[in-house]
N, C-alpha and C positions, 0 to 999 in steps of 0.2 A: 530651432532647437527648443525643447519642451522647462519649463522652469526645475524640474525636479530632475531630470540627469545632466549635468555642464562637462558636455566631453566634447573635446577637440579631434581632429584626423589624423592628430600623431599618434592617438592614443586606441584608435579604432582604424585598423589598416580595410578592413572589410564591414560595411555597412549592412544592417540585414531592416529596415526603416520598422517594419512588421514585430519583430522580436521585438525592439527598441520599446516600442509603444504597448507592448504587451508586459514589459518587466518595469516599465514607467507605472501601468495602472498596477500590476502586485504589489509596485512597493510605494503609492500612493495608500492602499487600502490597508495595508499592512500595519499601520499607522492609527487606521480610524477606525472606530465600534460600532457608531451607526452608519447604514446603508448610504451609499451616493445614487443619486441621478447620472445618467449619462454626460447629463448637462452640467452640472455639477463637477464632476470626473474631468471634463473637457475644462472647462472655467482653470483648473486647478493646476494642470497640465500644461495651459496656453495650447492646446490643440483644439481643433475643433468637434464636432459630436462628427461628420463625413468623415472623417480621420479614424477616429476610435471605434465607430459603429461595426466592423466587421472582428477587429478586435475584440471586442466585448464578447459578440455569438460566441465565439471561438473558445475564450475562456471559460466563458459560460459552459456552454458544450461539452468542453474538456475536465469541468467540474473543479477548477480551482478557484471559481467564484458562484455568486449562488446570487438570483434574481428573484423578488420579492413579490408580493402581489402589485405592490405600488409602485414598482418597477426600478424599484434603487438595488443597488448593488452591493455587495459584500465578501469578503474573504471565506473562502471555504475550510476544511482541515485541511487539504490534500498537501499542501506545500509540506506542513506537518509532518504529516505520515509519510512520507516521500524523505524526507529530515530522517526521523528516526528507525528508519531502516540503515542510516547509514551506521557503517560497524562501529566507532567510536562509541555514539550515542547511544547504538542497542546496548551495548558492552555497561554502561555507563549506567543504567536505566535497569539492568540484568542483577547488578551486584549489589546498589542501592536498593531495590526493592523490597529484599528479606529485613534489612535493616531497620526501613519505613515503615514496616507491618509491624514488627516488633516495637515501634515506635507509636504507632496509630492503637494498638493492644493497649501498652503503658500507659496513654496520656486521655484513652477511649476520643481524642480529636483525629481528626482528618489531617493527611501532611499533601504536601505537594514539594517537585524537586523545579527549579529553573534552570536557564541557562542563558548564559548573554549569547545573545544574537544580531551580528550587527549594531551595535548598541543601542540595543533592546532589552528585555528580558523574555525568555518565551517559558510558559510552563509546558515539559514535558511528560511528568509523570503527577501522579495521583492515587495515595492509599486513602481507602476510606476508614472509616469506622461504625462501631456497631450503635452508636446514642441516635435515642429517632431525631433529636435536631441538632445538627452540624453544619459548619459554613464549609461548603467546598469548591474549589477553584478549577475553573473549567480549562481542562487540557486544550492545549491550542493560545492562549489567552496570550497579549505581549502587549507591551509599554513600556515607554522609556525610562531609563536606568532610573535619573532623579525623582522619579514621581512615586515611588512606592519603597518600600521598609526594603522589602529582597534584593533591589536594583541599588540602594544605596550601598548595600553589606557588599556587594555584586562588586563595586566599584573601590569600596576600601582594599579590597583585596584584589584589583588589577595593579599590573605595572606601571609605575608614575607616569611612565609616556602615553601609555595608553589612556589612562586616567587623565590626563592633561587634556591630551586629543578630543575626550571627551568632553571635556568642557568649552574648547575652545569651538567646536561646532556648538554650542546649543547658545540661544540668543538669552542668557541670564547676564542680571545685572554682577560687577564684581567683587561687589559686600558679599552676594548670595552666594556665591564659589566659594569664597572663604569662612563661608559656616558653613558649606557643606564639609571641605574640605580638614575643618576642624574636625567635625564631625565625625571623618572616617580615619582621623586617627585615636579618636574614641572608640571606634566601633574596634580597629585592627588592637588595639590593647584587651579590651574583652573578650571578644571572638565570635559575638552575636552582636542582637539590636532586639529589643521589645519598645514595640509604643502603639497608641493606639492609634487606628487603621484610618487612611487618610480617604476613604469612601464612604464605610460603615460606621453608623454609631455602634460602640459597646461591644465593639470589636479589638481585642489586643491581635496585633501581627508580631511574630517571635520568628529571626531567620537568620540562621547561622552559615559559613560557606565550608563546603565540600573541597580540600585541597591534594589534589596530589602531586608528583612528586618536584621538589624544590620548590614545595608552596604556589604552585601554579593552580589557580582558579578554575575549579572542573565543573559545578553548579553550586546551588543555593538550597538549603535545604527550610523551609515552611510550616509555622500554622497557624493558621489561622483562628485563634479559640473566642468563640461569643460568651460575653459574661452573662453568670447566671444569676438569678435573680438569691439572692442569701447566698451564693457563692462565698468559701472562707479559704480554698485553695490559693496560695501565693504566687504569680507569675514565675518565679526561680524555679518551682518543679518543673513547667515545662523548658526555662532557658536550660534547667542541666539535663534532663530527659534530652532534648536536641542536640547540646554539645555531645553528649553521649554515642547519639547516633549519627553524627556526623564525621566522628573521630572513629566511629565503627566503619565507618562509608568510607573514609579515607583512605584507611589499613587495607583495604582492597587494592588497592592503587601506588602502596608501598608504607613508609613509617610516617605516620601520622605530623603534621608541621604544627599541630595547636596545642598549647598547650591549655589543661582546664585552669580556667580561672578561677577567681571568688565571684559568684556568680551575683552575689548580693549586692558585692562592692561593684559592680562594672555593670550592671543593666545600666544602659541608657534609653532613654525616656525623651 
């Protein structure tokens, strides 16, 4: 049995050995931004490179993974796209849209919408805008909830169990649980989060969440805005522009659960 799926025979009445190994490497890669080696892949797995080599072509082939010149591996979109044809998601991605443009017009930044996945985050959508330099968030893109601004806001606003759950898989110390978890009940009093971007210098990330009905967690809505050099624009225009459009995004999905805040008094930083 491979280190990344721990299933027992009660729990798998029929064995397919081939599938197993093939959804062991998607959702090893699913994880990672730079390419693996086969060898690499195998190390990681506890299988061996005989094991996975036929797996590999197959994905490959099938185009859910993509092979390099250097011969490392990587996640394709297709799972993606494959995803967002499901009705939920098209539905979800349809109604948000108009919303996002009128938001990307407003603020002339680029938005993107998330979604937890597995607890994950995954960007599914993407409006642009018309400024010739903008930061934009490449569709397909996913990382774990803690590690970025959207996954945090993502996670204030999951159900305490679920939120729990989450934490109780990731290997943090239990000081850092209870700043996060202070955290996200800073975030659920405001309704957003602004701070600057835990990749990019000189990058503010602004990400409010999309709820519909009885406050249940639908995505995350995004921007990512680069500072400008003599910029005098205040971070609040876009937290309220967002809350705005979020509370727009919602109302699709039934009565809105946020209410607007003072947006001045609640950015947290």
């Amino acid at each position: 049995m491979s280190k990344t799926l721990e299933r027992n025979d009660s729990r798998l009445s029929y064995r397919v050995p081939a599938l197993e190994k093939g959804l062991e490497v998607l959702e090893l890669l699913s994880g990672i931004s730079q390419p693996l080696s086969l060898t690499d892949i195998a190390d990681r797995l506890g299988r061996t490179k005989q094991e996975l080599f036929r797996v590999m072509a197959c994905l490959n082939e099938q185009g859910y993974l993509i092979r390099d010149l250097n011969q490392g591996y990587r996640m394709s979109t297709k799972l993606f796209e494959l995803g967002s044809k499901h009705a939920s998601t098209g539905a979800l991605i349809a109604r948000a849209t108009p919303h996002m443009e009128t938001l990307a017009n407003e603020l002339n930044e680029p938005c993107h919408l998330n979604l937890v996945v597995r607890n994950k985050m995954l960007v599914i959508a993407r409006v642009n805008c018309d400024a010739d330099v903008a930061l934009a968030v490449r569709i397909g893109a996913s990382f774990k909830l803690h590690e970025r601004n959207s996954g945090l806001v993502a996670l204030s606003f999951l159900p305490d169990e679920q939120r729990l759950k989450y934490w109780s898989q990731c290997d943090l110390p239990d000081d850092q649980i209870r700043e996060y978890e202070a955290e996200s009940r800073a975030i659920r009093q405001a309704g957003f989060r602004t701070m600057a971007s835990t990749l990019n210098q000189g990058v503010q990330d602004t990400a409010t969440p999309i709820l519909g009905a009885e406050g249940r967690l639908l995505a995350v809505l995004c921007v990512s805005h680069i500072l400008r050099v003599g910029e005098s624009r205040d971070s609040t225009t876009i937290s309220s522009a967002m809350l705005r459009c979020s509370q727009a995004i919602s109302s699709e999905f039934g009565p809105t659960m946020l209410k607007t805040p003072d947006v001045e008094t609640h950015a947290v930083h």
